[in-house]
C-alpha positions as CSV (number, residue, x, y, z in Angstrom):
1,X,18.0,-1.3,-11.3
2,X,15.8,0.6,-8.8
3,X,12.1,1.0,-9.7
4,X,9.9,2.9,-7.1
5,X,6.4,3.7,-7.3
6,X,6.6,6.9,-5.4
7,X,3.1,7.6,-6.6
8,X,1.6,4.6,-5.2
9,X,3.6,5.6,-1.6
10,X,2.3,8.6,-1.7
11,X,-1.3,7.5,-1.8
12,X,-0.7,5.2,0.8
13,X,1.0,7.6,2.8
14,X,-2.1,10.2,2.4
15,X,-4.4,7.3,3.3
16,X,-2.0,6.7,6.3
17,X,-1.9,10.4,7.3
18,X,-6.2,10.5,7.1
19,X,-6.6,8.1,9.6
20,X,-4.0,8.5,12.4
21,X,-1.8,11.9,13.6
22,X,2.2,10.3,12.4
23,X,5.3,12.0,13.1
24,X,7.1,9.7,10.3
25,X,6.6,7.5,7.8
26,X,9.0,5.0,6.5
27,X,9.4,2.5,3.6
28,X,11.8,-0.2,4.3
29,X,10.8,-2.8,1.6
30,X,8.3,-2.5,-1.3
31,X,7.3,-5.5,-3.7
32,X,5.8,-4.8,-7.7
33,X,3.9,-7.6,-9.4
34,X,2.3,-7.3,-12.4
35,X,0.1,-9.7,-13.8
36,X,-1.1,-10.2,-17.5
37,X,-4.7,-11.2,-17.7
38,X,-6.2,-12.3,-21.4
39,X,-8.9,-12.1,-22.5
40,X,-10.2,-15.7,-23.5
41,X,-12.1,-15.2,-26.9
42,X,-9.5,-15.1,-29.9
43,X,-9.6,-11.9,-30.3
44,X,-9.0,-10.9,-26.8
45,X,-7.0,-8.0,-25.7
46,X,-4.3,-8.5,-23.2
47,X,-4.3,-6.4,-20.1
48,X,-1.9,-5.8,-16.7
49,X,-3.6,-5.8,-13.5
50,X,-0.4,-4.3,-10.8
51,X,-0.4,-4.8,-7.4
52,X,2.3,-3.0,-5.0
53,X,3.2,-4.1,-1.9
54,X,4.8,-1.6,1.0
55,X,6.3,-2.8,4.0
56,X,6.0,0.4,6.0
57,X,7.1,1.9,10.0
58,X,4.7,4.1,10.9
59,X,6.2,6.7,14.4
60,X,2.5,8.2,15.9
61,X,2.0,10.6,19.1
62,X,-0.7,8.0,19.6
63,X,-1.6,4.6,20.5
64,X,-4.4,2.7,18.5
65,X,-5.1,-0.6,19.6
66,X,-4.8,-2.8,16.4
67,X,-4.4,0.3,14.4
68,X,-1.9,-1.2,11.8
69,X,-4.4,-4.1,11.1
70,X,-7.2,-1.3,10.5
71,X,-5.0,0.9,8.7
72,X,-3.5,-2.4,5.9
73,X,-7.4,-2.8,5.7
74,X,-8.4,0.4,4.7
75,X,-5.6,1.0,2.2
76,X,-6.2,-2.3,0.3
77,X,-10.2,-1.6,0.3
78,X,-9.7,2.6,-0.9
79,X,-6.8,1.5,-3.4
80,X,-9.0,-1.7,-4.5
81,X,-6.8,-3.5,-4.0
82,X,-4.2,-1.8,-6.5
83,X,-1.7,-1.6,-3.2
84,X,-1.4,-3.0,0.0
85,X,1.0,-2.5,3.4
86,X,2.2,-4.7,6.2
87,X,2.6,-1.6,9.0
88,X,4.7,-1.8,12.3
89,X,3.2,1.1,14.1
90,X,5.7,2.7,17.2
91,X,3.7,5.1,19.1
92,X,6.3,7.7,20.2
């Protein structure tokens, strides 16, 4: 079974695309965890919290030194944390 939260890439990819000029973007590995959080009166309501996790190449015209640590930065603090990226950038 292949579930892919092509919603969540493509926010991360806009986010991406905002802060450096990329010729290509690709996803080689992405990780889903959900997490169940209740509430701890009796009556509690029981919500998810999901956090995605994108292993990502990013191909740029241009070289930013320590530009995949800013970039995994800036998509976990925009997405609040909802997703996060480990990025190999390859500067063309």
């Amino acid at each position: 079974m292949k579930i892919t939260d092509n919603k969540g890439l493509q926010i991360v990819s806009n986010i991406i695309e905002e802060c450096v000029s990329t010729e290509k973007i690709l996803c080689f590995l992405e990780k889903k965890e959900i997490k169940s959080v209740k509430n701890p009166f009796p009556k509690g309501v029981v919500s998810y919290r999901e956090h995605t996790h994108f292993h990502l190449m990013v191909v740029t015209d241009q070289y930013v030194a320590n530009g995949a640590t800013m970039l995994s930065a800036t998509i976990k603090a925009k997405t609040e944390g909802r997703y996060s990226a480990t990025i190999l950038m390859y500067p063309m």
